[in-house]
C-alpha positions in Angstrom: 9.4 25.8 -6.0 9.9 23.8 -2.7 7.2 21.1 -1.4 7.1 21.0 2.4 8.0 17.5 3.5 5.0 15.5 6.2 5.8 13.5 8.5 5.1 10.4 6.4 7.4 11.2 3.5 10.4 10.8 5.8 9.0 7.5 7.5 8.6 5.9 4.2 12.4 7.2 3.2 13.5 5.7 6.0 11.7 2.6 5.2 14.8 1.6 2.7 17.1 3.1 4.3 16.9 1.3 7.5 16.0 -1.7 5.2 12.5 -3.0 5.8 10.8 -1.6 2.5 11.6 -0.4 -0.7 9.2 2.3 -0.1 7.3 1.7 -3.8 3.9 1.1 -4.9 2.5 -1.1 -8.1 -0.6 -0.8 -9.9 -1.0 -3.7 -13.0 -3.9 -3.1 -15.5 -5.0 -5.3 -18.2 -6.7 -3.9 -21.1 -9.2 -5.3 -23.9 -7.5 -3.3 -26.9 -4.6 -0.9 -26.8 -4.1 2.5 -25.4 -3.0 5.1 -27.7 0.8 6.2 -26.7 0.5 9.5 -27.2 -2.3 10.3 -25.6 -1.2 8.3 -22.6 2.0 10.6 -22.5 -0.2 13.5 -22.5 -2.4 12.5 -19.4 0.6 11.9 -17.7 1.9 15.3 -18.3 -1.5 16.6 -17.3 -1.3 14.9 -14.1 2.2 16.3 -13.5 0.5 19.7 -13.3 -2.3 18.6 -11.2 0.0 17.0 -8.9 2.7 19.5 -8.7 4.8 17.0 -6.6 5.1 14.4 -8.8 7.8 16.0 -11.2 9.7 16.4 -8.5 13.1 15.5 -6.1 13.3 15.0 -3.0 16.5 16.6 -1.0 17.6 16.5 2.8 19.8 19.1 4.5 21.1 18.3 8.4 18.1 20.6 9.5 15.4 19.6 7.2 14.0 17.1 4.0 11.8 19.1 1.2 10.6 18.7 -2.1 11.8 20.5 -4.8 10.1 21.0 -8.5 11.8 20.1 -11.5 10.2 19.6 -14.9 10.4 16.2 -17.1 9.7 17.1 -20.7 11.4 14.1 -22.4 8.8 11.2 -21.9 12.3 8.9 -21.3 12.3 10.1 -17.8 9.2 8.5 -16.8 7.3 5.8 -19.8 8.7 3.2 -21.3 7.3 1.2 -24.0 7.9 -2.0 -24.6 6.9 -5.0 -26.7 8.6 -7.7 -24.6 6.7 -9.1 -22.0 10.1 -10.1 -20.0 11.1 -6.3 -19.9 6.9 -5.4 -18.6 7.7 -8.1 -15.9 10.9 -7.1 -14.8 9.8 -3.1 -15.0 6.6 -4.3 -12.2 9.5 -4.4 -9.6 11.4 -1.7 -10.5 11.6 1.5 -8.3 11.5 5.4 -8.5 14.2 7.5 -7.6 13.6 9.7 -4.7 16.3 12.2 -5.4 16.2 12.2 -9.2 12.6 11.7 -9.7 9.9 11.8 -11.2 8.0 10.1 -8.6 5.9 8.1 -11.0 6.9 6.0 -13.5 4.9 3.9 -16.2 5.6 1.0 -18.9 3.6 0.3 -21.6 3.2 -3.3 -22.5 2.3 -2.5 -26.3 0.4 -5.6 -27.8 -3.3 -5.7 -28.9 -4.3 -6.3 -25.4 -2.1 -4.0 -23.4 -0.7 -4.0 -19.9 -0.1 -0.9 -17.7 2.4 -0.8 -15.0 2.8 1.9 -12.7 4.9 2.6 -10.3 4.4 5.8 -7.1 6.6 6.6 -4.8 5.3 5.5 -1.5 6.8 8.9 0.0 3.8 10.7 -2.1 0.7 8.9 -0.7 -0.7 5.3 0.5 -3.0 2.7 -1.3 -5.6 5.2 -0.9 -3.9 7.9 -2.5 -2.4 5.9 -5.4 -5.9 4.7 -6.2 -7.1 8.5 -6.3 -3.9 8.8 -9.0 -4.9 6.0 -11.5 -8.6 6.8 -11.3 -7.2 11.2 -12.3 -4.8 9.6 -15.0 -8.1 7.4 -16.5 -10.0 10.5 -16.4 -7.6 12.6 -17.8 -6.7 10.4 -20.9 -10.6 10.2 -21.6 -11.1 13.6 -22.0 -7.4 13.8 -24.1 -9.3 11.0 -26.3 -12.3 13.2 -27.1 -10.2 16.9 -26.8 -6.3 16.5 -27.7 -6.3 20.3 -26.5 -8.0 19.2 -23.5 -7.0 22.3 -20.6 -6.6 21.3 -17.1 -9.3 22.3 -15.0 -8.8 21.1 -11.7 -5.7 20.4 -9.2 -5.2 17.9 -6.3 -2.5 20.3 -4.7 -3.9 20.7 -1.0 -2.5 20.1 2.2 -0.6 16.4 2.7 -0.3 16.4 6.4 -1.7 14.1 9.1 -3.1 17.3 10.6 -6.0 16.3 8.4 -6.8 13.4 10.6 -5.4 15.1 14.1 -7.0 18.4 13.8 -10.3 17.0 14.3 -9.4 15.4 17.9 -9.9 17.6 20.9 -6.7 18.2 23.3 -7.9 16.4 26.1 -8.7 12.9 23.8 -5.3 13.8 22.4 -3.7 13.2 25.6 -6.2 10.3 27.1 -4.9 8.2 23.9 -1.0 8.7 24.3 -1.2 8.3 28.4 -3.3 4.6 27.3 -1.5 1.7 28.6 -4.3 -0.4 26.1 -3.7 1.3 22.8 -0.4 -0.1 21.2 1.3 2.0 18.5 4.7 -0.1 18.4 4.8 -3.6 18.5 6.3 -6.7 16.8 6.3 -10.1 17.5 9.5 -12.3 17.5 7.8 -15.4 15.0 8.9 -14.7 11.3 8.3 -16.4 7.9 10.6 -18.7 7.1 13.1 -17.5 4.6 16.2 -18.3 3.3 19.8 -16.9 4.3 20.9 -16.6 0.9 22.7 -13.2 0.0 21.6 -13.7 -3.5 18.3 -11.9 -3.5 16.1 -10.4 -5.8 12.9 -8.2 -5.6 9.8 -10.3 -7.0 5.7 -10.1 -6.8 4.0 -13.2 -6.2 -0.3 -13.1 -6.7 -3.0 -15.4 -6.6 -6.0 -14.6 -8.3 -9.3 -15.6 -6.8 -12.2 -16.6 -9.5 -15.6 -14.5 -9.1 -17.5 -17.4 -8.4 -15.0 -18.2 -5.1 -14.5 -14.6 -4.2 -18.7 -14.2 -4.2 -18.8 -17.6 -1.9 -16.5 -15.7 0.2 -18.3 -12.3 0.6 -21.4 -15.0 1.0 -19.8 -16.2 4.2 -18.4 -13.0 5.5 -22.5 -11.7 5.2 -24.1 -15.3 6.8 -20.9 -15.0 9.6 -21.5 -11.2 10.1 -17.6 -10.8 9.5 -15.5 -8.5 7.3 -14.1 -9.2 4.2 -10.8 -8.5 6.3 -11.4 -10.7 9.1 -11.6 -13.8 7.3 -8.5 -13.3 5.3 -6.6 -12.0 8.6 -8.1 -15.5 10.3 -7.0 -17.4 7.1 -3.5 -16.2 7.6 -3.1 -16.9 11.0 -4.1 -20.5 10.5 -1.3 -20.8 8.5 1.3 -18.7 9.9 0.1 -21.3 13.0 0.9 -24.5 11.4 4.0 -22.8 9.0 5.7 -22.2 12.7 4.6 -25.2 14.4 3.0 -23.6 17.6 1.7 -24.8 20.8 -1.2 -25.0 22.0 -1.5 -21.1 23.8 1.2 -19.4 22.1 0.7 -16.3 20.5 0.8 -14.5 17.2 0.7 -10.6 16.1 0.1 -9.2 12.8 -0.3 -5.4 12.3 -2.8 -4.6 10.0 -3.2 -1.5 8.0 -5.8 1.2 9.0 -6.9 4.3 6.6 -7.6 7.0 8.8 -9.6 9.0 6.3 -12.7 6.4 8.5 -11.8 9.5 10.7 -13.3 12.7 7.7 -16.2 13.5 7.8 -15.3 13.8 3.9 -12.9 11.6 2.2 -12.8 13.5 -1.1 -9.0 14.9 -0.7 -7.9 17.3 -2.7 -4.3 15.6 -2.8 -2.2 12.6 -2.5 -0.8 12.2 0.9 -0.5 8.9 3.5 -3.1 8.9 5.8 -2.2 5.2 6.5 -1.9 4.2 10.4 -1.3 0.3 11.6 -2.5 -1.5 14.4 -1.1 -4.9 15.3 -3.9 -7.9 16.3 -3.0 -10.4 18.5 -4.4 -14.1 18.8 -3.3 -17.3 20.7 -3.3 -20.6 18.6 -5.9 -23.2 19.2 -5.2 -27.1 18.2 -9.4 -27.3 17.8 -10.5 -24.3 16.6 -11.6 -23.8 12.2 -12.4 -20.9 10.4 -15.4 -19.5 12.1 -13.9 -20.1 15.2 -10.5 -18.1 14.3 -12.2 -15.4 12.4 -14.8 -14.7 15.6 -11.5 -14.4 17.4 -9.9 -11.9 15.2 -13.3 -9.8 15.0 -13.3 -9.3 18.9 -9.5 -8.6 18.6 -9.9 -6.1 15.9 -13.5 -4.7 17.6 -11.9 -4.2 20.9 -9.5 -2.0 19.2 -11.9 0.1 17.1 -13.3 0.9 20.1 -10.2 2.3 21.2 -9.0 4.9 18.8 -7.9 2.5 15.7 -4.7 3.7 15.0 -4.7 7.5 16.2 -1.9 6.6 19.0 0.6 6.5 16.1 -0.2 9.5 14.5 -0.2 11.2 17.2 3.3 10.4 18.2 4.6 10.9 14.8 2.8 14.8 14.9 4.4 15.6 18.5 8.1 13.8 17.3 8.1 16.0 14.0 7.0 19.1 15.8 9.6 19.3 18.9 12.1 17.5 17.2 15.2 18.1 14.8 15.2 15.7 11.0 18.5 14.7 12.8 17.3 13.6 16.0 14.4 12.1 14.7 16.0 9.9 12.2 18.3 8.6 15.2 15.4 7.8 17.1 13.5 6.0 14.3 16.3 3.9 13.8 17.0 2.9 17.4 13.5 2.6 18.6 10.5 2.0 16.1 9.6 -1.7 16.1 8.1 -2.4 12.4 5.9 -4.9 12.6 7.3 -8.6 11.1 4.0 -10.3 10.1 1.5 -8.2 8.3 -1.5 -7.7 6.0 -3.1 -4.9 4.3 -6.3 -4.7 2.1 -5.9 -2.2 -0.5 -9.6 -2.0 -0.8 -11.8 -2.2 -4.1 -10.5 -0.8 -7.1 -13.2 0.6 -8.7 -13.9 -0.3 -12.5 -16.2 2.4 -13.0 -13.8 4.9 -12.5 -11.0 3.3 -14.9 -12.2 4.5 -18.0 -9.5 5.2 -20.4 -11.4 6.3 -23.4 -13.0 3.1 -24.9 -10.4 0.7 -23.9 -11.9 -1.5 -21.3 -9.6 -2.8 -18.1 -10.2 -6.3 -18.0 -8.6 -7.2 -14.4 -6.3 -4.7 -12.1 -4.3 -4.9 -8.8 -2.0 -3.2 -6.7 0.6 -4.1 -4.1 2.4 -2.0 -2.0 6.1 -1.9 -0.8 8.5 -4.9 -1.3 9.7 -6.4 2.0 13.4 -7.1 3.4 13.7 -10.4 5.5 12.4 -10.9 8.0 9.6 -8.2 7.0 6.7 -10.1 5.6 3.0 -9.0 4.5 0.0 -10.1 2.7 -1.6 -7.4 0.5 -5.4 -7.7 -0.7 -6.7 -5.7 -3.8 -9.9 -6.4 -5.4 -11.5 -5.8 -9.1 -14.2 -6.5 -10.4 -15.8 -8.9 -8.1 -12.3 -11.0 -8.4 -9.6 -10.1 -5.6 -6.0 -10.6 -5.4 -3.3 -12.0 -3.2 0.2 -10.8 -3.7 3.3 -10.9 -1.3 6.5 -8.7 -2.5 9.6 -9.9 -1.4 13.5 -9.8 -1.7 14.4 -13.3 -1.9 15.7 -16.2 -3.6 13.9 -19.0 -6.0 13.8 -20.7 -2.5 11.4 -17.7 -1.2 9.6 -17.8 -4.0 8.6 -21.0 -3.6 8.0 -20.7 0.0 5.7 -17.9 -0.7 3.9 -19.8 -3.6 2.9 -22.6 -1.1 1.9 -19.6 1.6 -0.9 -18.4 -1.3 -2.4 -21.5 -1.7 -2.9 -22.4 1.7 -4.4 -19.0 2.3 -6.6 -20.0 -0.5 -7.3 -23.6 0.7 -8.3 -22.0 4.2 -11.1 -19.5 2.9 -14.4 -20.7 2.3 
């Protein structure tokens, strides 16, 4: 059986191959307790057959990209088990193999307070999407707990397109948004990170977790300040990026930030992993005088000002009228030659909810996830919260040099915030 491949499958395998991400999402849970192997194997199966697409491969022709279903009966293929912590770490930054599959992969961290890693192939679906997945595979090995013969009784197998979010905008919008002059779909700034030049790079996750107690001060201030939990970071971020690159007084900095169009359903219960992920890239200039509250007001205009105009639809819309008229060939050129990812950015992954991470009796004790790992000069700050605790992580390839570079860049986030 053959998948139909979006739009947003091929953007993010073209991510690696034009080098700015490895295209790979990771999901770390901590347990109080152990999770039973074989039960665990058995969800996974499970959610195989609810997800059709991910047992699969991915394949390209000139004309076209599909997927195509294959089935992975030995658990080799896609959990490992392991009681060596050094193996667990060096699995979290691992990747799946588009064209081999399957397009999740797991590793169980098997002491008497086990870890889960997980890692989804970007092509499948966003943050969104991979948080729909771990909350069906906690559901799923609950019911395997109370019912070993446990039948599958549901299937997240709909349609995976952006049509989802385009459908619902009339023609003539359509057209007022791509005609805008205002609305930017493809921007980057020239300022980077600082990184090294060394050719001896490595892929490595580097997260900062914030205590309750500060992460409750923080929401405290966001609610007092009538900001986001998002505009504070963003604001915390730019004061650092501004005094890590030595600006003037005037100059400006961009950093995209990541938008979930499902704000645009009227119903965000999907019934399938897809990417319905769009950016948007804020602007600010730097300010000598200015604190916090002063760069966070500035960020919520910035980022208000753009809600008002279509948040991230431009770019969707593009990517619907470039997949439609044009050839896989042709389009691939084009990506390559003329799509300006952004250099700086941040996304928040959201909440991730501990209510529905119930595997059986085996409590998670703290989670996060973290999306793609970046090539220099591509750089972003991801957000994930849990249980009233949130956490920082930058993925990078780079040297012990950029890791300590990016160490420094955490904690002075951290020292900016509230």
């Amino acid at each position: 059986m053959r998948f139909k491949s979006e739009a947003f499958d091929v953007f993010q395998f073209l991510s690696e191959e034009y080098k700015y991400n490895d295209h790979q999402l990771h999901c770390v849970l901590q347990f109080k307790g152990k999770l039973e192997e074989r039960t665990l194997e058995r969800a996974i199966n499970l959610s195989f057959k609810a997800i059709p697409i991910l047992s699969s491969k991915y394949a390209e022709s000139t004309k076209m990209s599909y997927w195509e279903s294959w089935h992975f009966e030995n658990a080799n293929n896609y959990l490992m088990v392991t009681k060596d912590k050094s193996s667990f770490d060096d699995f979290i930054v691992l990747r799946t193999d588009e064209f081999k599959g399957p397009q999740v992969k797991f590793c169980l961290y098997a002491e008497d307070n086990c870890m889960l890693a997980v890692l989804m192939n970007h092509m499948i679906c966003d943050a969104a999407g991979f948080k729909q997945y771990i909350y069906l595979l906690s559901d799923l090995y609950s019911k395997l707990s109370k019912d070993i013969d446990y039948v599958l009784d549901k299937k997240l197998n709909g349609t995976r397109s952006i049509n989802r979010i385009t459908d619902n905008i009339s023609n003539f919008t359509k057209m007022k948004i791509l005609t805008s002059r205002k609305i930017v779909s493809n921007k980057t700034g020239h300022l980077k990170f600082p990184l090294s030049y060394s050719t001896d790079k490595k892929p490595f996750i580097k997260k900062y977790v914030i205590s309750k107690d500060r992460f409750i001060k923080i929401k405290e201030y966001c609610q007092k300040n009538n900001f986001t939990i998002n505009d504070v970071f963003l604001a915390a971020y730019y004061r650092v990026m501004f005094n890590r690159l030595k600006l003037k007084p005037k100059d400006n900095l961009n950093i995209a930030i990541m938008i979930d169009m499902r704000r645009h359903l009227k119903n965000r219960n999907i019934d399938s992993l897809c990417n319905l992920a769009s950016s948007v890239v804020t602007g600010i200039e730097y300010c000598e005088k200015d604190d916090l509250f002063q760069t966070a007001s500035k960020v919520k205009n910035d980022v208000d000002l753009k809600k008002d105009s279509h948040l991230g639809i431009k770019g969707f819309l593009e990517i619907e009228l470039a997949f439609k008229f044009l050839s896989y060939k042709t389009i691939k050129k084009i990506l390559k030659k003329h799509f300006n990812n952004p250099v700086l950015g941040m996304t928040n992954i959201g909440v991730i909810d501990k209510s529905k991470l119930k595997f059986s009796h085996t409590e998670v004790e703290q989670a996060f996830m973290c999306g793609s790992i970046k090539y220099a000069p591509y750089f972003q700050l991801a957000l994930s919260s849990f249980d009233n605790t949130i956490t920082l992580t930058v993925n990078l390839f780079g040297d012990m040099n950029d890791q300590l570079a990016v160490n420094d860049f955490l904690q002075q986030i951290v020292d900016e915030l509230p």
